[in-house]
C-alpha positions in Angstrom: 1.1 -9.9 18.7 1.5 -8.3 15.6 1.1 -4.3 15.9 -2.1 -2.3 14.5 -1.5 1.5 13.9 -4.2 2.5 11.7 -6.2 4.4 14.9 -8.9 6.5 12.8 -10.1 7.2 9.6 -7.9 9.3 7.4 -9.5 11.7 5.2 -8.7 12.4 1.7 -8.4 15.7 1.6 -6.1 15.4 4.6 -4.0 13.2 2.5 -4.2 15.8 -0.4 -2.8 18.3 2.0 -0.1 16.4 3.0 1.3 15.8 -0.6 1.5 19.1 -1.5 2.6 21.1 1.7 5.8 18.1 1.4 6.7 20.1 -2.0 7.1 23.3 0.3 8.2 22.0 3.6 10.7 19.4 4.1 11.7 19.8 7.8 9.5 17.2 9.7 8.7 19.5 12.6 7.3 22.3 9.7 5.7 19.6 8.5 3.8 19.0 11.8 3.2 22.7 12.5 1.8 23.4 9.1 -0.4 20.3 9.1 -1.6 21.0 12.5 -2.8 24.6 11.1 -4.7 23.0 8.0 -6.6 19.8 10.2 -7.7 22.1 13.0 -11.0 23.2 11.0 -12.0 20.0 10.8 -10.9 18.0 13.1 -11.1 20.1 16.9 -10.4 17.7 19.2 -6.1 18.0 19.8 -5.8 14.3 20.7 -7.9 13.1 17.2 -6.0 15.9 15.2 -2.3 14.1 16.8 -3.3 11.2 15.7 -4.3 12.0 12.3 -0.9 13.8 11.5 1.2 11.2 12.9 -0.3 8.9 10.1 -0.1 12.0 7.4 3.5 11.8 8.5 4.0 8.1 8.0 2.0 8.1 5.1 3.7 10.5 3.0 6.8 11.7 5.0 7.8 9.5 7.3 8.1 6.2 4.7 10.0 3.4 4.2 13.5 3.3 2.9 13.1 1.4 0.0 10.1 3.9 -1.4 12.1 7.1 -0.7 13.1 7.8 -3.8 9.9 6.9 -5.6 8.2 9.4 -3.0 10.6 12.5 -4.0 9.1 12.0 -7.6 5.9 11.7 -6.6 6.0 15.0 -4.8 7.5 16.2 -8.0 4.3 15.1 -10.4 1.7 15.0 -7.6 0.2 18.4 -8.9 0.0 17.0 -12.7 -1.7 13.8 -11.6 -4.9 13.2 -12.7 -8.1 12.8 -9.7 -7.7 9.0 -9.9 -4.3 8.5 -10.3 -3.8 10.6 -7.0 -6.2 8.3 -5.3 -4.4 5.0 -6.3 -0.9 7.1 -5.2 -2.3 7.3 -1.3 -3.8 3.6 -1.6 -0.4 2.1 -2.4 1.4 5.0 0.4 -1.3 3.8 3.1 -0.7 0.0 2.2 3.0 0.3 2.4 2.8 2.7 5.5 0.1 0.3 7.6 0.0 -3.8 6.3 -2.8 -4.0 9.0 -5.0 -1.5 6.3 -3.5 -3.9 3.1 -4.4 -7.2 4.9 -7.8 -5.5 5.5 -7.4 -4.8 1.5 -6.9 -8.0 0.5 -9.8 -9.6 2.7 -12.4 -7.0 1.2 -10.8 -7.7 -2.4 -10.9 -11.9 -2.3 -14.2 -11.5 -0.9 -15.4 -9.1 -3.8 -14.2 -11.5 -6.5 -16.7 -14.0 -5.3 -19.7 -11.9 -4.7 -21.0 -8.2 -5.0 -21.1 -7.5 -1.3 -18.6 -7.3 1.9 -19.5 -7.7 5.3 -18.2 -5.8 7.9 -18.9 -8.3 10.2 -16.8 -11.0 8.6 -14.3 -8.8 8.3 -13.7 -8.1 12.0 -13.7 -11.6 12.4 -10.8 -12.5 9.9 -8.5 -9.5 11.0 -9.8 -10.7 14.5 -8.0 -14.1 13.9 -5.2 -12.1 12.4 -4.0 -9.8 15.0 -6.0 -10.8 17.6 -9.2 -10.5 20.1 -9.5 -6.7 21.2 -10.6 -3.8 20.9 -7.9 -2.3 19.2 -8.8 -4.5 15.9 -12.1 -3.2 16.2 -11.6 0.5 16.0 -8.6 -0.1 13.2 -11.3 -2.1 11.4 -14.0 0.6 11.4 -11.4 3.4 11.1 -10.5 1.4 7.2 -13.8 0.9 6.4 -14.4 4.5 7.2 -11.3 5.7 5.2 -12.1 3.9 1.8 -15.7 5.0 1.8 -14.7 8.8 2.7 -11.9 8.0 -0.4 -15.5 7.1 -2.3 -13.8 3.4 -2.8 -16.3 1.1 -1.6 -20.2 2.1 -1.5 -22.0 1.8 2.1 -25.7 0.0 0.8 -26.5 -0.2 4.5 -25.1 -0.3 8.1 -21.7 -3.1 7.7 -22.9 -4.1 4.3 -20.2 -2.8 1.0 -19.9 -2.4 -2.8 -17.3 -1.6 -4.5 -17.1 1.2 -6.9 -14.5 0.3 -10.2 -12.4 3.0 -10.7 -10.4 3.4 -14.6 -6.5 3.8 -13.9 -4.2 4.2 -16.9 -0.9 3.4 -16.0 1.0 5.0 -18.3 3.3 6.8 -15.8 5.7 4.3 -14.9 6.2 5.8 -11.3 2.5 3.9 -10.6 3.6 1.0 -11.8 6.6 1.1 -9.7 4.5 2.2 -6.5 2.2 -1.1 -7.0 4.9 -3.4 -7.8 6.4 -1.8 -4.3 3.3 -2.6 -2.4 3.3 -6.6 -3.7 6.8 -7.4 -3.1 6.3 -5.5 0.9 3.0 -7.9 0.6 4.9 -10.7 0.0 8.6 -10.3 1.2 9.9 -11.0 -2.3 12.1 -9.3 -4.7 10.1 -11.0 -7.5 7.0 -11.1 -8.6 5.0 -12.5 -11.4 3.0 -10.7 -14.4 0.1 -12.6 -13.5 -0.3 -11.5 -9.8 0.7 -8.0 -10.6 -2.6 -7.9 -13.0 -4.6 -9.8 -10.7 -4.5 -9.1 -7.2 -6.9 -8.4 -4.8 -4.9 -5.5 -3.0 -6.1 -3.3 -5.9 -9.7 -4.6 -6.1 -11.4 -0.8 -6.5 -9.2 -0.1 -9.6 -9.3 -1.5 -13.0 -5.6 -1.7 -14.7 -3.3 -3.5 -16.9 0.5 -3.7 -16.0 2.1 -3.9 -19.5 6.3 -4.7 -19.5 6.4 -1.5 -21.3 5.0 0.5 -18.2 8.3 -0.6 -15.9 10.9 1.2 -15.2 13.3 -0.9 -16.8 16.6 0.8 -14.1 14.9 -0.2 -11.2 13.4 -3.6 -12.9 14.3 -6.9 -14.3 12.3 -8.6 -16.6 12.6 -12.5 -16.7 10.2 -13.7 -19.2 9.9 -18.0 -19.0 8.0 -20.3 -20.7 4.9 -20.6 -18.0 5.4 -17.0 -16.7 6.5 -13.3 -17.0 8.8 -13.0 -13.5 9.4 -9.2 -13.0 12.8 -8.5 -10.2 14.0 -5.6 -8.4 17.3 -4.2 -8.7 19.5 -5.2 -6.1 21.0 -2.0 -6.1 17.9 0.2 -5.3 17.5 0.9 -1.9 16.6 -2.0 1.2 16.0 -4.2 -1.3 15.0 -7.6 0.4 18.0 -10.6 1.0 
């Protein structure tokens, strides 16, 4: 059964936090301590306030290999990102960090191409069938739900029933482009991707973008233009690249 992980809602500012006090603090235990200090005004309860730093910490500190050194930059350039571009940085860090909150993503997202409305209903029942019968699924569920609409990503028109709000990203920083290419190859277990599914998939539903070739960062990247397609590879060399 595959595992869940993503317990309760994670709060934006929370997430805010945790990028900038990684510039100051790179020991994981300051980490902890100094997170601990900024959630306890809002969230009392010790157990709630554990859980919400243990996925802070494998959010933004605690991440996979092959994003590391994307991550260092990030903490570089998070103060001189812009209030969307910031946003779309702890989307792609929350889908790498938790595939049960990108599957959830990619639900929401195919079903928002084809109408104006999600259901959370509907959705329960397809991560249901995905990671199976209990309650777990249910509280992960509500806890994403919760998360994106706190992030002011989806619209809440009434009780389970969701819109999504279009948010502009420029991607002229090619460390985005890189973070979003990351997300779809851990998506799909691929080194490769096309231009086509890069600019179209529903992962990144709440944000309107264009992946140019001239956006990539041409070290890490390989471009592999075709006759039918524009085929964009990773590096073998950077790090835990797939087989």
């Amino acid at each position: 059964m595959k595992a869940v992980g993503f317990d309760q809602k994670i709060q934006l500012a929370h997430l805010d936090t945790t990028a900038n006090l990684l510039r100051h603090y790179t020991d994981k235990k300051d980490m902890y301590t100094q997170l601990d200090a900024e959630l306890l005004g809002s969230i009392k309860g010790a157990k709630s306030r554990k859980n919400a730093i243990t996925m802070l910490m494998k959010t933004w500190s605690l991440v996979e290999p092959s994003i590391q050194d994307i991550r260092e930059k990030l903490v570089a350039e998070y103060p001189y990102l812009n209030a969307i571009e910031k946003k779309f940085v702890h989307y792609c860090l929350v889908c790498i960090a938790y595939p049960y909150f990108r599957e959830q993503m990619i639900y929401v997202g195919k079903n928002l191409k084809m109408a104006d409305e999600v259901y959370s209903r509907t959705t329960l029942s397809q991560m249901k069938n995905l990671y199976g019968d209990r309650r777990r699924v249910e509280v992960a569920t509500s806890a994403v739900f919760s998360s994106i609409k706190e992030w002011d990503i989806l619209n809440r028109i009434q009780s389970g029933v969701y819109e999504k709000k279009q948010l502009k990203l420029i991607l002229e920083n090619s460390l985005l482009s890189s973070l979003l290419l990351e997300v779809l190859m851990a998506h799909h277990e691929t080194n490769t991707i096309s231009l086509e599914v890069i600019n179209t998939s529903a992962i990144f539903f709440p944000f309107n973008y264009h992946v140019r070739i001239g956006d990539l960062d041409r070290e890490r990247f390989t471009i592999i233009t075709t006759i039918r397609d524009t085929i964009i590879e990773k590096n073998p060399t950077v790090p835990c690249s797939f087989e």
